[in-house]
C-alpha positions in Angstrom: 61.5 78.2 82.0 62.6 81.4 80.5 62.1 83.2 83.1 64.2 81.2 85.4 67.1 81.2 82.5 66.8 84.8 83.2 66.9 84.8 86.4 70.2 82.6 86.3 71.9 85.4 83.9 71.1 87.8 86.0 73.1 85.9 88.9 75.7 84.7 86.9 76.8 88.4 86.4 79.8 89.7 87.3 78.9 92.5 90.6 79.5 95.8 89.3 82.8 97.6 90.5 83.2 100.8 91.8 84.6 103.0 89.0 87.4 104.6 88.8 86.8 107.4 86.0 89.5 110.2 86.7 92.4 111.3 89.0 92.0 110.4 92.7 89.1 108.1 91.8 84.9 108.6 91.8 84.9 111.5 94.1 88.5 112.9 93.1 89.3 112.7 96.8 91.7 109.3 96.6 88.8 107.0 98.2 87.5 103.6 97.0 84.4 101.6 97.8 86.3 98.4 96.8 86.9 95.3 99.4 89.3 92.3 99.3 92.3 94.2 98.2 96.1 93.1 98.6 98.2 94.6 101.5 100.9 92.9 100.4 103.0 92.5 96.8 105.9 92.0 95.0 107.0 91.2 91.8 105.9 87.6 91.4 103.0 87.9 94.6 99.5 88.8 94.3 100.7 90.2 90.4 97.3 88.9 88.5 99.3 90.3 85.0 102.1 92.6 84.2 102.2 94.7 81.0 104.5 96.7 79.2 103.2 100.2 78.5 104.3 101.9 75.3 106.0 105.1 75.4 106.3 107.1 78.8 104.0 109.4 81.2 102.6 109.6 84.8 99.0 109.9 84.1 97.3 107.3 86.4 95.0 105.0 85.0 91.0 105.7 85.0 89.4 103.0 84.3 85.2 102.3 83.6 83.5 99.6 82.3 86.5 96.9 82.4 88.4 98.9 80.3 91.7 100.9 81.0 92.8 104.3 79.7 95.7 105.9 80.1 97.8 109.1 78.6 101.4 108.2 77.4 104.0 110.3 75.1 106.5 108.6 72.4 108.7 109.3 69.2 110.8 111.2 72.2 107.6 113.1 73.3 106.5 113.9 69.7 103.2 111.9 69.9 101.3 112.0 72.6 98.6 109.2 72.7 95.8 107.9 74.5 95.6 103.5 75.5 93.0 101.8 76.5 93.5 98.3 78.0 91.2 95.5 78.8 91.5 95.6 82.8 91.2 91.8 82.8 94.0 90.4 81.2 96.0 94.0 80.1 95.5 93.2 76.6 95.9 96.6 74.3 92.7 97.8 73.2 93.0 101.0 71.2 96.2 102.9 70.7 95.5 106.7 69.2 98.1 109.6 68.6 95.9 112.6 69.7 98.5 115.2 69.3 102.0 115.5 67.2 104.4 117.5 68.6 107.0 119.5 66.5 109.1 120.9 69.2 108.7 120.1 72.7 110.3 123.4 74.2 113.3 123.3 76.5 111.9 120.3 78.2 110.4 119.6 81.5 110.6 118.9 85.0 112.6 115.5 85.9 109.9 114.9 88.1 107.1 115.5 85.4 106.1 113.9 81.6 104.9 114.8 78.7 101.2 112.5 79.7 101.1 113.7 83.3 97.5 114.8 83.7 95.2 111.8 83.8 92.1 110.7 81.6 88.6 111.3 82.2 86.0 108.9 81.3 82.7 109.8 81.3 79.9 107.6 79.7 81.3 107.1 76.4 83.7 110.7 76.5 87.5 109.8 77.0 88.8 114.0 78.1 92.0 114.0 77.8 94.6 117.2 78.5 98.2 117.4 77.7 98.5 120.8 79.2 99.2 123.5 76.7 100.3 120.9 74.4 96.7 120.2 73.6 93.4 118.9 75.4 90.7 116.5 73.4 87.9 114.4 73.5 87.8 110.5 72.3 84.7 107.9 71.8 85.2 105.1 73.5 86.6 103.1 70.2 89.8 105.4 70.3 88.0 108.2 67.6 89.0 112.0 68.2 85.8 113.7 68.7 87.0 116.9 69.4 90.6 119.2 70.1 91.3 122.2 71.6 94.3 124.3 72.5 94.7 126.4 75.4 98.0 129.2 75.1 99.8 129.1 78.5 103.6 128.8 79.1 104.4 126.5 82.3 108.1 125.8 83.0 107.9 122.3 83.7 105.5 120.5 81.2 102.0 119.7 81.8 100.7 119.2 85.3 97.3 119.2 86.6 94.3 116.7 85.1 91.0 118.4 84.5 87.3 118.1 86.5 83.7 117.4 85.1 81.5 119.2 85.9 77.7 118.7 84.3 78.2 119.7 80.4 81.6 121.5 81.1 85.3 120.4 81.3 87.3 122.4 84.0 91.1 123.1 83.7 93.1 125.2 85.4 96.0 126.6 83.5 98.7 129.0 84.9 102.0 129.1 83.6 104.7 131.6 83.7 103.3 134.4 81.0 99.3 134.2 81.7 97.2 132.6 84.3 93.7 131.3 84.1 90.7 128.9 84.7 88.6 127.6 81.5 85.7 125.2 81.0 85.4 124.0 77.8 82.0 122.1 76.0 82.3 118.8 76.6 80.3 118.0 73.2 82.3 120.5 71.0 85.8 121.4 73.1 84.7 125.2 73.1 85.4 127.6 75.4 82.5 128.6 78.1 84.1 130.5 79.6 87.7 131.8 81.0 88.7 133.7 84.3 91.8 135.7 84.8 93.7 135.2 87.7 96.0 138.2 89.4 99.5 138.0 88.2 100.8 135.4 89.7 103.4 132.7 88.5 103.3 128.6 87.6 100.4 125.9 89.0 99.9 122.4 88.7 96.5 121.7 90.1 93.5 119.9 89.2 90.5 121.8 90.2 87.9 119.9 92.6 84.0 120.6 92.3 82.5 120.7 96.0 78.6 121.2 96.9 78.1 124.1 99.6 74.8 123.8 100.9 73.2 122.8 98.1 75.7 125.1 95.5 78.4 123.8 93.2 82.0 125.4 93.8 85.1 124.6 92.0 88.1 125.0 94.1 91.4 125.6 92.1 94.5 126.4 93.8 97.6 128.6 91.9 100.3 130.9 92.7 100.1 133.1 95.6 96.2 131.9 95.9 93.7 129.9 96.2 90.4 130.7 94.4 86.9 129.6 94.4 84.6 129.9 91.5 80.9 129.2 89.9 81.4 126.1 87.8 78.6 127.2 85.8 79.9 130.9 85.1 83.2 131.0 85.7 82.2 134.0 88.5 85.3 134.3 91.3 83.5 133.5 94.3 86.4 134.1 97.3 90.1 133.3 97.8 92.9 133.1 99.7 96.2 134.8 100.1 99.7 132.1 100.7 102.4 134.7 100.3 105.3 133.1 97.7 103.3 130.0 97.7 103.5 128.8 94.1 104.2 126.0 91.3 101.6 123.8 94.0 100.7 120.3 92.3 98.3 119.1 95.2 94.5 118.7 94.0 92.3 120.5 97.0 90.1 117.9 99.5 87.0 118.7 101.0 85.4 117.4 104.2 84.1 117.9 107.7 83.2 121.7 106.2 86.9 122.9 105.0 88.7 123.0 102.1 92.5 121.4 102.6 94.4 123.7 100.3 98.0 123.1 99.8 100.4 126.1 99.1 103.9 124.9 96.9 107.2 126.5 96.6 109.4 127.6 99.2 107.6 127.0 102.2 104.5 124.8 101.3 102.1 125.5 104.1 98.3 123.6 104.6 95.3 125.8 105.0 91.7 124.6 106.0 89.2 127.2 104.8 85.6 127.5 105.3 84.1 127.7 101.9 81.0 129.7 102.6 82.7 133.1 102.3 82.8 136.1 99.6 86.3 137.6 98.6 89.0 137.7 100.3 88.7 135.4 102.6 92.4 134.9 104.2 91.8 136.7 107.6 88.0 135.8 108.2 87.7 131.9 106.4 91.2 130.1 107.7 89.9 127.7 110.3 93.6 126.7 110.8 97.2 126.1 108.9 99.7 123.8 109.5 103.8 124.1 108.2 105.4 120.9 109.2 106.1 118.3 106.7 103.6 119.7 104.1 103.8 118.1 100.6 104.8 120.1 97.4 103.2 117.4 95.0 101.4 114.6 96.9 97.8 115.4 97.8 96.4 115.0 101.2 93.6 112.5 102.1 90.9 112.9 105.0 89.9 109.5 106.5 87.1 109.9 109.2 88.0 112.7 111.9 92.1 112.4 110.3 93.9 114.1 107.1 96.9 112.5 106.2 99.7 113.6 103.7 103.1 112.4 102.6 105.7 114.9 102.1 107.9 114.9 99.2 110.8 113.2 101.2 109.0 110.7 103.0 107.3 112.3 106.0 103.2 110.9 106.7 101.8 113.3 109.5 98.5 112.9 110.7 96.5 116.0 112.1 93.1 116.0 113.5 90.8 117.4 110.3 88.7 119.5 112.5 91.1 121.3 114.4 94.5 121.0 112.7 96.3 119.1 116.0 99.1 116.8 115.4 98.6 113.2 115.9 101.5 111.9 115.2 104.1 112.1 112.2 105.9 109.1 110.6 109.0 109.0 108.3 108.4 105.9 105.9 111.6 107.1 103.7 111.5 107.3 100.0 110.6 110.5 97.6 107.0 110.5 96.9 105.1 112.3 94.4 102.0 109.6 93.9 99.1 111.0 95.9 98.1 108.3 98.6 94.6 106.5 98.9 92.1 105.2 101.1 90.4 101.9 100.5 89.2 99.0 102.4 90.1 100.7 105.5 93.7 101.0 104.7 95.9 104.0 103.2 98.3 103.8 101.1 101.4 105.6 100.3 103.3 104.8 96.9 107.1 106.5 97.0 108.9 107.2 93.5 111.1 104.4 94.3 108.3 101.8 93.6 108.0 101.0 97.5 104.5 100.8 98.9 103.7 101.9 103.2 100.3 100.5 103.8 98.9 101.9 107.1 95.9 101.3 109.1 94.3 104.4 109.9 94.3 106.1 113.1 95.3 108.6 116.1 98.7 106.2 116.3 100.9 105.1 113.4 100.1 101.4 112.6 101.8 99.8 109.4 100.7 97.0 108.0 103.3 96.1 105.0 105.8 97.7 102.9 105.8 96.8 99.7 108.4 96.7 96.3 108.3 96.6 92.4 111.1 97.0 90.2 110.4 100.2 89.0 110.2 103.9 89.5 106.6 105.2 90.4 105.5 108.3 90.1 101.7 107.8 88.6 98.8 108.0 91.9 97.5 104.5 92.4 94.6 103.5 91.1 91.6 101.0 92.2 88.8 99.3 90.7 87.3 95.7 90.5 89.2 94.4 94.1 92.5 95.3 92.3 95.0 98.3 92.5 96.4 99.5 89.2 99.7 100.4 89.6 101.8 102.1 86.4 105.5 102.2 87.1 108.1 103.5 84.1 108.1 100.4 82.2 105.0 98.7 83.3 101.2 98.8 84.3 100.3 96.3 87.3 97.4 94.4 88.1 97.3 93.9 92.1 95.1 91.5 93.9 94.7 88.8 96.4 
């Protein structure tokens, strides 16, 4: 008898979703393992709840374990807090000022916040990083375990989320006067170790750990460059030279063998890099670029044998990963700054003007749906449990058929 009461527990379990722990998801890369999700939405359709989210930001939501954290700023950017939700019903779990402000500078981008970078959640670690504002760790109860502050000067608020790597907490951080990569203990918040970079000028990027035959890299784009280092050591391993490239926001992606690096500012240019070289790599590692249409903030995506990326004004292109040829380009309209994903064999672009472009992938542009909320969106969208999480400026969203 016990043993088939067991037995019915065990089935009467929920099945286990596929986490969603930091920015751009499990691998950091914008894909999802997760089936049965809407293509369409409005207000009122396929809306499971709607919440109202104190305070302001555009960190997307990572979310573990049913519950919902997110990074928002209040008291007109004086207190910058960490939420957790319950990712059921969007009940308010835990509500906890991390940092207090005391002057917040000449301000910030109008496309930025002051809770930008998202949340990492790792076991029961909450790393969270409000650029040179502060970066911390929380238990899972909303307790600050550990902070830490990192002295860099960026002109447009804080940008780029951090990347785990084993026992170490990876952040790039280049702002105006210094710039630099650090790793940081993820049980006490101290420093590892800390890189210099050349002189260079602002970066937004979140670093992305990548395994070359059978070694870790970490592959964090700035100003003027693109560098790859030992996650371990903090050792410069090779870069790449863009010219004026700088104040990029695009986290790297890895497939098929390259590295999809995104320049920034004037003339944003895409560069696929072989990442198996030493130094400078610019003349002998660049597989092939591409100029047309090339995002300043989204990040691209690699579905299959395609990359995909939406440029700040509205423009999808498709290029064959491999080789860099054009498939076809798309104008969907809108200004976009949420990085697109890829889940249930769909992509998804989210514009700032809360309008949604679901695609099917392919070698031909096929939409599927276009869909609205009432808000401005700026925040990457998230998935876990066969919902999208979607945080406009007012609200958080709970999609799903």
């Amino acid at each position: 008898m016990r043993r088939r009461q067991v037995l019915s527990h065990l089935l009467s379990l929920p099945v286990l979703a596929e986490d969603w722990p930091q920015f751009r998801g499990l691998t950091g890369q914008g894909h999802s393992a997760e089936k049965g999700l809407p293509v369409t939405w409005t207000e009122t359709q396929n809306v499971r709840w709607k919440v109202p989210v104190p305070g302001s930001g555009w960190s997307s939501p990572s979310i573990v374990d049913n519950t919902i954290w997110l990074t928002t700023a209040t008291e007109n950017n004086t207190s910058l807090r960490v939420l957790s939700l319950d990712a059921a019903t969007g009940k308010l779990l835990t509500n906890t000022e991390v940092f207090r402000v005391k002057d917040v500078g000449p301000g910030i981008h109008k496309k930025n916040s002051f809770a930008s970078p998202s949340a990492i959640v790792a076991g029961d670690d909450i790393f969270v990083h409000f650029g040179f504002y502060g970066t911390a760790c929380l238990s899972s109860n909303g307790q600050i375990r550990w902070k830490q502050t990192l002295k860099y000067e960026p002109q447009h608020g804080p940008g780029g989320s951090p990347a785990l790597f084993e026992d170490l907490l990876l952040i790039s951080c280049d702002g105006l006067d210094a710039q630099f990569v650090v790793a940081l203990d993820t049980a006490t918040g101290k420093i590892r170790w800390k890189t210099p970079r050349g002189k260079g000028n602002q970066a937004y990027t979140t670093p992305l750990v990548i395994d070359v035959a059978g070694k870790a890299q970490v592959i964090s784009p700035g100003a003027h460059h693109a560098y790859a280092y030992n996650p371990r050591t903090g050792k410069e391993l090779w870069y790449i030279e863009y010219g004026s490239g700088f104040s990029n926001v695009p986290r790297a992606v890895y497939a098929h063998g390259l590295v999809y690096i995104c320049s920034g500012f004037f003339q944003p240019v895409l560069f696929a890099v072989r990442p198996d070289g030493m130094g400078n790599v610019t003349k002998s590692h660049v597989a092939w670029s591409y100029s047309r249409a090339v995002p300043l903030t989204p990040s691209p995506i690699v579905v299959g044998d395609e990359l995909y990326m939406v440029s700040d004004n509205g423009i999808v292109t498709c290029l064959n990963a491999k080789s860099g040829q054009q498939n076809w380009q798309q104008r969907i309209g809108g200004n976009h700054s949420a990085s697109p994903i890829a889940v249930d064999g769909r992509v998804y672009f989210l514009s700032e003007e809360g309008e949604c472009t679901v695609i099917t992938p392919g070698q031909q542009y096929q939409q599927l749906a276009k869909n609205t909320i009432d808000e401005r969106t700026m925040a990457s969208i998230s998935v876990c449990g066969h919902a999208l999480y979607l945080r406009g400026d007012r609200n958080l969203y709970r999609l799903e058929v």
